[in-house]
TORFI-979744 format. One record per atom (N, C-alpha, C): chain; atom name; residue in one letter; x, y, z; residue number from 1. Coordinates in nm, 4 decimals. Last residue first. Layout:
<nodes>
<"A","CA","A",<X,Y,Z>,NUM>
...
</nodes>
This chain:
<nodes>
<"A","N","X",<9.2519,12.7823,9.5412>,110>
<"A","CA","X",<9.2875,12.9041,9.5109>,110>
<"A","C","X",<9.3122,12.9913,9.6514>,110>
<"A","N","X",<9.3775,12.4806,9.4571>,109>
<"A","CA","X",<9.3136,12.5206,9.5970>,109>
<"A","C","X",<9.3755,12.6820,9.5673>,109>
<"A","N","X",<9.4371,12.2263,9.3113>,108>
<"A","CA","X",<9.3237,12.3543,9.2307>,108>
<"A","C","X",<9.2607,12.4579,9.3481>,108>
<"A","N","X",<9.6261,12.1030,9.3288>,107>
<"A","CA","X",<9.5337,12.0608,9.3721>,107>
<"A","C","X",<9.4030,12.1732,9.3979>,107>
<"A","N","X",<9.8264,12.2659,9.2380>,106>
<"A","CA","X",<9.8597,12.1163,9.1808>,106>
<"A","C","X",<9.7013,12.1006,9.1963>,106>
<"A","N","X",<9.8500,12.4803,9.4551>,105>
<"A","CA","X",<9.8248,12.5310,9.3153>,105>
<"A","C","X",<9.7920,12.3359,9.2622>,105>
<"A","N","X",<9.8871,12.3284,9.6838>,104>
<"A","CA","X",<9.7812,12.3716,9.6932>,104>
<"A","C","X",<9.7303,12.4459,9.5331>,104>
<"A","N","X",<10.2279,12.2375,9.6305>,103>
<"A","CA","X",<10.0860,12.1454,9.6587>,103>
<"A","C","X",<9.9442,12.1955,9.6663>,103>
<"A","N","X",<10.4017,12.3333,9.5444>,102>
<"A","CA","X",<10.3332,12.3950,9.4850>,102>
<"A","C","X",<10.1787,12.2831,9.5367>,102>
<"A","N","X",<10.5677,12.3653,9.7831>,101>
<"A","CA","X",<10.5617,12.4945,9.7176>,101>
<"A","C","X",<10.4552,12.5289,9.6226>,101>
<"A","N","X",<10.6073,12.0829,9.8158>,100>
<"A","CA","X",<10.5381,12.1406,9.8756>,100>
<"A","C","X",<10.5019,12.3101,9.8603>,100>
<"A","N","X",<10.7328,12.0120,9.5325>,99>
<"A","CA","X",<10.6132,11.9761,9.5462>,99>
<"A","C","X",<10.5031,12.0500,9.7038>,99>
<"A","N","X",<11.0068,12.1804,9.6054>,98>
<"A","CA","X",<10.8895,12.1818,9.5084>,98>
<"A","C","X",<10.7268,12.1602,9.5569>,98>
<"A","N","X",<11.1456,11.9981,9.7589>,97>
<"A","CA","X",<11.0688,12.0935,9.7822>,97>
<"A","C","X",<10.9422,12.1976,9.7571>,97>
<"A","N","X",<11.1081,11.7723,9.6076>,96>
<"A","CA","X",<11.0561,11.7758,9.7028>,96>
<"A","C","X",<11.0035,11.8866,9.8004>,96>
<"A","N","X",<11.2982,11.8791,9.3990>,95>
<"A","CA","X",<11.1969,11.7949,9.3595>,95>
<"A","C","X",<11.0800,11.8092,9.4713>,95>
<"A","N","X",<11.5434,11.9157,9.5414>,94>
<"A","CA","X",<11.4520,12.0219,9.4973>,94>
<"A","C","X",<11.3212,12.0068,9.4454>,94>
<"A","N","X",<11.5594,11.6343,9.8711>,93>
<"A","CA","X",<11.5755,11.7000,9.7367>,93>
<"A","C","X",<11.4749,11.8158,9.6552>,93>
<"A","N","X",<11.6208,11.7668,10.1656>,92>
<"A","CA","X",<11.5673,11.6901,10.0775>,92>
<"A","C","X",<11.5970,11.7745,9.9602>,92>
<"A","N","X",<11.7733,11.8791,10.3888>,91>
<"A","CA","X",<11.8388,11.8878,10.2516>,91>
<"A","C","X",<11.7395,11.7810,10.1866>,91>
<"A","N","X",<11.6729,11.9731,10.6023>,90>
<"A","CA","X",<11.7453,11.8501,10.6090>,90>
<"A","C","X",<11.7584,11.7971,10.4634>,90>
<"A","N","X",<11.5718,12.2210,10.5839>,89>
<"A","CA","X",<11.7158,12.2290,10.6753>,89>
<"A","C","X",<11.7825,12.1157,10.6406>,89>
<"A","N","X",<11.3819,12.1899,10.3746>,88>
<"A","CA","X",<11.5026,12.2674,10.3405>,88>
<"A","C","X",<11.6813,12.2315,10.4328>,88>
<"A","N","X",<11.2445,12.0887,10.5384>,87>
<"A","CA","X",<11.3057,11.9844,10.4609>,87>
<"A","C","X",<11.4153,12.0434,10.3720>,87>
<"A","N","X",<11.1603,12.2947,10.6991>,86>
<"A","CA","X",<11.2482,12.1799,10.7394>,86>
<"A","C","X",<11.2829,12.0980,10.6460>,86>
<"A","N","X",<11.1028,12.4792,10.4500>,85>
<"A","CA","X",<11.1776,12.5423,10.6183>,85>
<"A","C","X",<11.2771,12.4039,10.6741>,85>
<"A","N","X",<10.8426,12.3346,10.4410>,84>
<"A","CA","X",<10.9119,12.3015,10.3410>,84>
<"A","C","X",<11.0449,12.3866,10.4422>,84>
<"A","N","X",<10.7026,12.3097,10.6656>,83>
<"A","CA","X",<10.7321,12.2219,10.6569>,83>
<"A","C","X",<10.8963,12.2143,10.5173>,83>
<"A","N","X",<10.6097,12.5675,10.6472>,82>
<"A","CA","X",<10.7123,12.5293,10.7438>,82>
<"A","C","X",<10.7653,12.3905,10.7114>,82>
<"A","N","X",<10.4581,12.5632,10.4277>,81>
<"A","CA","X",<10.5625,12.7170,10.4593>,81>
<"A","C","X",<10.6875,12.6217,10.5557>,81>
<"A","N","X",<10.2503,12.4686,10.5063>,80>
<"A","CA","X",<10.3395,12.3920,10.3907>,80>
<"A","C","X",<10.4685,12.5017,10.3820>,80>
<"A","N","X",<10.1539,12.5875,10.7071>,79>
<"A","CA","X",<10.2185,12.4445,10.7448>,79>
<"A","C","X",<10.3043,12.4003,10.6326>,79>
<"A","N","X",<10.0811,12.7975,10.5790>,78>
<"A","CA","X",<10.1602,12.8229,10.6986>,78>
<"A","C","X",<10.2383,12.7003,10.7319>,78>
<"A","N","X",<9.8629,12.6834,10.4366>,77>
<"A","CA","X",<9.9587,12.8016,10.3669>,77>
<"A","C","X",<10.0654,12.8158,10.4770>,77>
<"A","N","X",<9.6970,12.6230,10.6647>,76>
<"A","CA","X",<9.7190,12.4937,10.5622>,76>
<"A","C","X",<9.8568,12.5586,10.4946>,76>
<"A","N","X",<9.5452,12.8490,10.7574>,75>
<"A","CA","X",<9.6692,12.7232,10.8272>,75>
<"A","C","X",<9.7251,12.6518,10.7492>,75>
<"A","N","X",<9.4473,12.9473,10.6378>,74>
<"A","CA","X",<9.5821,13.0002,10.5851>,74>
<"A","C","X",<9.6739,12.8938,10.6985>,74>
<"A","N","X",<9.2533,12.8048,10.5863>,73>
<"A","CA","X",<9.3370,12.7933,10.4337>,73>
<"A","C","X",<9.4656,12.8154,10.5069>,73>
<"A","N","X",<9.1076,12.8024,10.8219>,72>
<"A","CA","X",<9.1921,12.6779,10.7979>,72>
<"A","C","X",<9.2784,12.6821,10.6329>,72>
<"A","N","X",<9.0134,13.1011,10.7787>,71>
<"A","CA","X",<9.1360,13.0256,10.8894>,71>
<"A","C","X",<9.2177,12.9227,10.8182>,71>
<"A","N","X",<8.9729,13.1118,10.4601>,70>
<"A","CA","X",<8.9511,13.1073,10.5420>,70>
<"A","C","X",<9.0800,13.0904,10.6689>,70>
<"A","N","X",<8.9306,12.7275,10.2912>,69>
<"A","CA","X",<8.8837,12.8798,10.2940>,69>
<"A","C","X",<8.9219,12.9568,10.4520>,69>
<"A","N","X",<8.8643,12.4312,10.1254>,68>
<"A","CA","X",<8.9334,12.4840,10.2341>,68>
<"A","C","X",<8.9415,12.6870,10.2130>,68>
<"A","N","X",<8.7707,12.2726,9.9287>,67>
<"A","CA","X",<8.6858,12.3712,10.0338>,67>
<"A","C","X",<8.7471,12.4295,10.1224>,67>
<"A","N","X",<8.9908,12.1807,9.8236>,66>
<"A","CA","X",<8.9205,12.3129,9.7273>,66>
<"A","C","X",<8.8332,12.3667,9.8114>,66>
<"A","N","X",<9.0541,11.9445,9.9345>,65>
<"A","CA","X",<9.1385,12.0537,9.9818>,65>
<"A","C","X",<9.0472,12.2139,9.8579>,65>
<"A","N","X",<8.7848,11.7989,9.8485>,64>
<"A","CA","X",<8.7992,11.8093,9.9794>,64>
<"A","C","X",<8.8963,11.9371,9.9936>,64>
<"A","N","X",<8.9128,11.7684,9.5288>,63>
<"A","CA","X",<8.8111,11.8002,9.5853>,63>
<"A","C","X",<8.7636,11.8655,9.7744>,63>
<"A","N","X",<9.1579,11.6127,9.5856>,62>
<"A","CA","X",<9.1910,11.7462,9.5451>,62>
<"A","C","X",<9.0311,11.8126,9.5891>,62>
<"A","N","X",<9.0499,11.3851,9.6612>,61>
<"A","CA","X",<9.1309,11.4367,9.8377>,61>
<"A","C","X",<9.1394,11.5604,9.7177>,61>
<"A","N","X",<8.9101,11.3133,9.4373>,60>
<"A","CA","X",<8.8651,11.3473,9.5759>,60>
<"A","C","X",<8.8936,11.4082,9.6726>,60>
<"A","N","X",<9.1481,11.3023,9.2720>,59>
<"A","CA","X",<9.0621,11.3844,9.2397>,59>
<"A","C","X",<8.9696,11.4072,9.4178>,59>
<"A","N","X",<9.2945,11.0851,9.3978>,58>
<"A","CA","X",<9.3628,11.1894,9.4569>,58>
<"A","C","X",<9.2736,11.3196,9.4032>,58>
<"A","N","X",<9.0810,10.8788,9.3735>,57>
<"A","CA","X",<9.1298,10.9046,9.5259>,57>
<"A","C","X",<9.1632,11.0261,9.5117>,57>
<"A","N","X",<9.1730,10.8539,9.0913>,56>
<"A","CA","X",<9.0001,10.8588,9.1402>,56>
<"A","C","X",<9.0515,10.9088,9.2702>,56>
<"A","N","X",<9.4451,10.7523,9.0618>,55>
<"A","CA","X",<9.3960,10.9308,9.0260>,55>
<"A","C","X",<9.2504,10.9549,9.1187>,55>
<"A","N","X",<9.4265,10.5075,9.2342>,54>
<"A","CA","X",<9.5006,10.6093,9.2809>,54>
<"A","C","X",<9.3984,10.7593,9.2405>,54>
<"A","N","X",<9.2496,10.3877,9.0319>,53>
<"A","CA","X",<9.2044,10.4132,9.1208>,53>
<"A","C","X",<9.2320,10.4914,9.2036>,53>
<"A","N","X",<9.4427,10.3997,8.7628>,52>
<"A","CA","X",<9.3019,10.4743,8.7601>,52>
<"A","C","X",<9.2101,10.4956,8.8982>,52>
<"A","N","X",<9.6432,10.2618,8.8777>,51>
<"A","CA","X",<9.7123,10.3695,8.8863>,51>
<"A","C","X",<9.5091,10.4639,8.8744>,51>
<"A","N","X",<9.6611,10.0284,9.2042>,50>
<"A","CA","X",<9.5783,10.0646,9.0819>,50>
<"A","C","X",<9.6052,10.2181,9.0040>,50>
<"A","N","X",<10.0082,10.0013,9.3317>,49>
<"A","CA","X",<9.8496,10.0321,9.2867>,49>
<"A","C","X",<9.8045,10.0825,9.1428>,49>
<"A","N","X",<10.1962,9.8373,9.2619>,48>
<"A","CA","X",<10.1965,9.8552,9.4290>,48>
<"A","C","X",<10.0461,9.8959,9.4482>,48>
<"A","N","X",<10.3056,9.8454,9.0526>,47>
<"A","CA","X",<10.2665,9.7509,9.1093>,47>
<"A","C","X",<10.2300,9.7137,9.2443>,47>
<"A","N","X",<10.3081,10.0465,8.9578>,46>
<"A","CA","X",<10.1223,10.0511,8.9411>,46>
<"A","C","X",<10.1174,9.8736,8.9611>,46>
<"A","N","X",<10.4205,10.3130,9.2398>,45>
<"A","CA","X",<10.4021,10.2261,9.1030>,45>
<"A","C","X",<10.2604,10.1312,9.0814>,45>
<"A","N","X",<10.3290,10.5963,9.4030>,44>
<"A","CA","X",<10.3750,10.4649,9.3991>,44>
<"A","C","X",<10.3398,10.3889,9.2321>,44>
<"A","N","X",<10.3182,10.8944,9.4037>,43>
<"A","CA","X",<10.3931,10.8383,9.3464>,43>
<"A","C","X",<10.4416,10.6923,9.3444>,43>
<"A","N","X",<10.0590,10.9240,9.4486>,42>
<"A","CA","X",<10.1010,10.9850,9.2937>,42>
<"A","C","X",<10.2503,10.9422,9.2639>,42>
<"A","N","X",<9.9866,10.7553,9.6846>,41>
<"A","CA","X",<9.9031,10.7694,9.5765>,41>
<"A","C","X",<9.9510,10.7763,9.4220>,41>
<"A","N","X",<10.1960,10.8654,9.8497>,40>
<"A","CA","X",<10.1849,10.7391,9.8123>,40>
<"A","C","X",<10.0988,10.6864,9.6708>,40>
<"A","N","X",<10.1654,11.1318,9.8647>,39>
<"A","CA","X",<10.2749,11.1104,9.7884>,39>
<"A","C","X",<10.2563,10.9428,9.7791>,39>
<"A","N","X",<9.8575,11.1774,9.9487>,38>
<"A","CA","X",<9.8979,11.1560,9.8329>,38>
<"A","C","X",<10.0326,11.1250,9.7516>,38>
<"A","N","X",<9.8928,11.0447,10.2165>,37>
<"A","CA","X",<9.8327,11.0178,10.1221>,37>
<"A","C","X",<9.8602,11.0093,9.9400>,37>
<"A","N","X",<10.0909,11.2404,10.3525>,36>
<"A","CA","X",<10.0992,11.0953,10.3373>,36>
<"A","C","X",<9.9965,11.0427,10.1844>,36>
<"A","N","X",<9.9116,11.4768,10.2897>,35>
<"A","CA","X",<10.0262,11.4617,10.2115>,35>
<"A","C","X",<10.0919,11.3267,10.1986>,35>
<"A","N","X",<9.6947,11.3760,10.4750>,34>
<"A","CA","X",<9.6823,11.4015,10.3277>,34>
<"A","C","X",<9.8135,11.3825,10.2366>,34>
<"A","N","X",<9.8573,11.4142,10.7253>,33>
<"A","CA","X",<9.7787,11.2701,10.6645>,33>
<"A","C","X",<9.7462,11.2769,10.5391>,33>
<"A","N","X",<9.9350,11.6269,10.7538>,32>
<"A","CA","X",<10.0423,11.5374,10.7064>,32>
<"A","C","X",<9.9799,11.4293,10.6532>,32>
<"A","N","X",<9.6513,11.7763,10.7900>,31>
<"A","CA","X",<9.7341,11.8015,10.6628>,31>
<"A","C","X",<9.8894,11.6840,10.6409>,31>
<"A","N","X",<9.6419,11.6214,11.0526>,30>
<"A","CA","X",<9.5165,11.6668,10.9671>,30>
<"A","C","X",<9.6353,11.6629,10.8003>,30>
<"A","N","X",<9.8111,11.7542,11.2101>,29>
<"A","CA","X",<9.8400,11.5933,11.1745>,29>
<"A","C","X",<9.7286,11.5686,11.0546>,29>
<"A","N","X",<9.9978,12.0543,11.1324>,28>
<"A","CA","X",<9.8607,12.0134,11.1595>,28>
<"A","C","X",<9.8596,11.7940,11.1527>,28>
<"A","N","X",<10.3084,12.1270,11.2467>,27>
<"A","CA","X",<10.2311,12.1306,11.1556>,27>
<"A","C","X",<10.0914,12.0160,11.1760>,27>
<"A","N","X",<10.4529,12.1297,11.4448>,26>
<"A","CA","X",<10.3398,12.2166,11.4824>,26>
<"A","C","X",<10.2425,12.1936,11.4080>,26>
<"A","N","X",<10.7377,12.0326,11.4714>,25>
<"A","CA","X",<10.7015,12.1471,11.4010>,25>
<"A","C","X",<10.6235,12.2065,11.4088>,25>
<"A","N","X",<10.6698,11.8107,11.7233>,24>
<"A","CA","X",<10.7509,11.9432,11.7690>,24>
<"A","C","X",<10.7473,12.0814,11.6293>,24>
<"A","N","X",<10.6549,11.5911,11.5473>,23>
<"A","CA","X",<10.5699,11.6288,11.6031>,23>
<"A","C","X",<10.5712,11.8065,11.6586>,23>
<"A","N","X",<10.8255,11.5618,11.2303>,22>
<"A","CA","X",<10.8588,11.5592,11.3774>,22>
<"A","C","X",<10.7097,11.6181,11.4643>,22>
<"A","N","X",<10.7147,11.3122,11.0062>,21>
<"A","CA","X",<10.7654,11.5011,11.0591>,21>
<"A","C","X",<10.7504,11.4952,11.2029>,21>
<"A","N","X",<10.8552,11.1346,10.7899>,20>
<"A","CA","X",<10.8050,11.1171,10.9046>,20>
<"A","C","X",<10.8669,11.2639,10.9853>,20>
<"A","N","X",<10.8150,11.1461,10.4091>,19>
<"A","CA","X",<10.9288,11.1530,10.5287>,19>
<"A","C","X",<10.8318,11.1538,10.6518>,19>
<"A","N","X",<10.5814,10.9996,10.2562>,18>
<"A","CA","X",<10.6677,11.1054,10.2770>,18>
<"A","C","X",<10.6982,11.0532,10.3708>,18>
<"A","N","X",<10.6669,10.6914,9.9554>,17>
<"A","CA","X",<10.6661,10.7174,10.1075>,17>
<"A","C","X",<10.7029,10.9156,10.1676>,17>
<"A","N","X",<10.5248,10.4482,9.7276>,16>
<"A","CA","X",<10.6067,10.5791,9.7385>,16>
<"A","C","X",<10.5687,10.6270,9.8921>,16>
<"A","N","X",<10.6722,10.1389,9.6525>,15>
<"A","CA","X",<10.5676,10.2245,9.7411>,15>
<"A","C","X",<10.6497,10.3737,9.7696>,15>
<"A","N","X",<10.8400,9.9805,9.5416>,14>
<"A","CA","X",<10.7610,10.0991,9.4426>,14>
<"A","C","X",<10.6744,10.1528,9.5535>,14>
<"A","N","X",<10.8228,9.7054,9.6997>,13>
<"A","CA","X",<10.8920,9.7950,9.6532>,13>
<"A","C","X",<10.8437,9.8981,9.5216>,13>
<"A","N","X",<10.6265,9.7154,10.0304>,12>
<"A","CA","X",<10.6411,9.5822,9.8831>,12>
<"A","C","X",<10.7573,9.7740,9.7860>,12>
<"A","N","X",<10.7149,9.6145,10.3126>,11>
<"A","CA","X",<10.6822,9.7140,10.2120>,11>
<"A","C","X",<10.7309,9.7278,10.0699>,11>
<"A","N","X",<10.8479,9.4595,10.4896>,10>
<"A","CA","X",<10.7361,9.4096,10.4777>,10>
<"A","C","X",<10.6360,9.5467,10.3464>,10>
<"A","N","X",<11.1384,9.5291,10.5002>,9>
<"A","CA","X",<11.0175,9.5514,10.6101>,9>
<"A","C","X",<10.8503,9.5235,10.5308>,9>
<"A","N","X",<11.1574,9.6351,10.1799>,8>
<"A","CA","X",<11.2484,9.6052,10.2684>,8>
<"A","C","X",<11.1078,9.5762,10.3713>,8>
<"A","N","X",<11.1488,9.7498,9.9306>,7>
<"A","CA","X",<11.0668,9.6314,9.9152>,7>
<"A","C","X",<11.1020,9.5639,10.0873>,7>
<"A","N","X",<11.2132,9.9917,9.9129>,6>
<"A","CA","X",<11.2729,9.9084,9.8173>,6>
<"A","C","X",<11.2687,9.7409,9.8734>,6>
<"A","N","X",<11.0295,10.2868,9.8639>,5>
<"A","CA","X",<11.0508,10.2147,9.9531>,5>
<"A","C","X",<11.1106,10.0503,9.8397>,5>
<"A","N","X",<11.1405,10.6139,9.7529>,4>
<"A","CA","X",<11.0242,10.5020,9.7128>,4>
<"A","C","X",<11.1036,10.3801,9.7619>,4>
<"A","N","X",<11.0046,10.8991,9.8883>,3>
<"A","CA","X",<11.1073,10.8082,9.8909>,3>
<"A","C","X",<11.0356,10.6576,9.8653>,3>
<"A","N","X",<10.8817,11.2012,9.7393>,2>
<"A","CA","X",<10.8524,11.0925,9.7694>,2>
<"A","C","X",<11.0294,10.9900,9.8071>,2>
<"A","N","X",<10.8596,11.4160,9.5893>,1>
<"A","CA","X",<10.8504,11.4319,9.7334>,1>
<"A","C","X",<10.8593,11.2986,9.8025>,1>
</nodes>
């Protein structure tokens, strides 16, 4: 899901990056901040980060998305619905789609 940044603008190279979502989708800023999160997390190199500190982080942020229940689940089920809708339109790769198809199974969110 990731575009891994090639050291350009002051962003050291192996930093893994999601795409920048248009405000106008709807989707929650709450949930892009996570997904920011973790595609940097799981997919930057381990010269960019700590890889045992990354996992420690992304066990936590998996922790945090396991309380989700409820309204805010099925918001969460709705945003990754749409989001993936647009990255469909703008042809990211299957890899990417993926990952938003399966981001709430990955992160133990029943």
């Amino acid at each position: 899901m990731a575009e891994v940044g090639d050291g350009g603008d002051d962003v050291p190279a192996g930093a893994a990056v999601f795409p920048l979502i248009p405000a106008e989708l709807g989707v929650h800023p709450l949930l892009l901040a996570v997904l920011h999160a973790v595609v940097f997390l799981e997919g930057s190199g381990s010269d960019v980060l700590n890889p045992a500190a990354a996992q420690e982080q992304l066990e936590f942020i998996a922790a945090c998305l396991q309380r989700l229940d409820g309204e805010e689940l099925r918001r969460v089920r709705e945003d990754l619905v749409t989001l993936a809708g647009y990255g469909k339109s703008e042809r990211w790769p299957k890899a990417s789609l993926q990952f938003l198809k399966n981001f709430l199974d990955e992160f133990g969110v029943k």
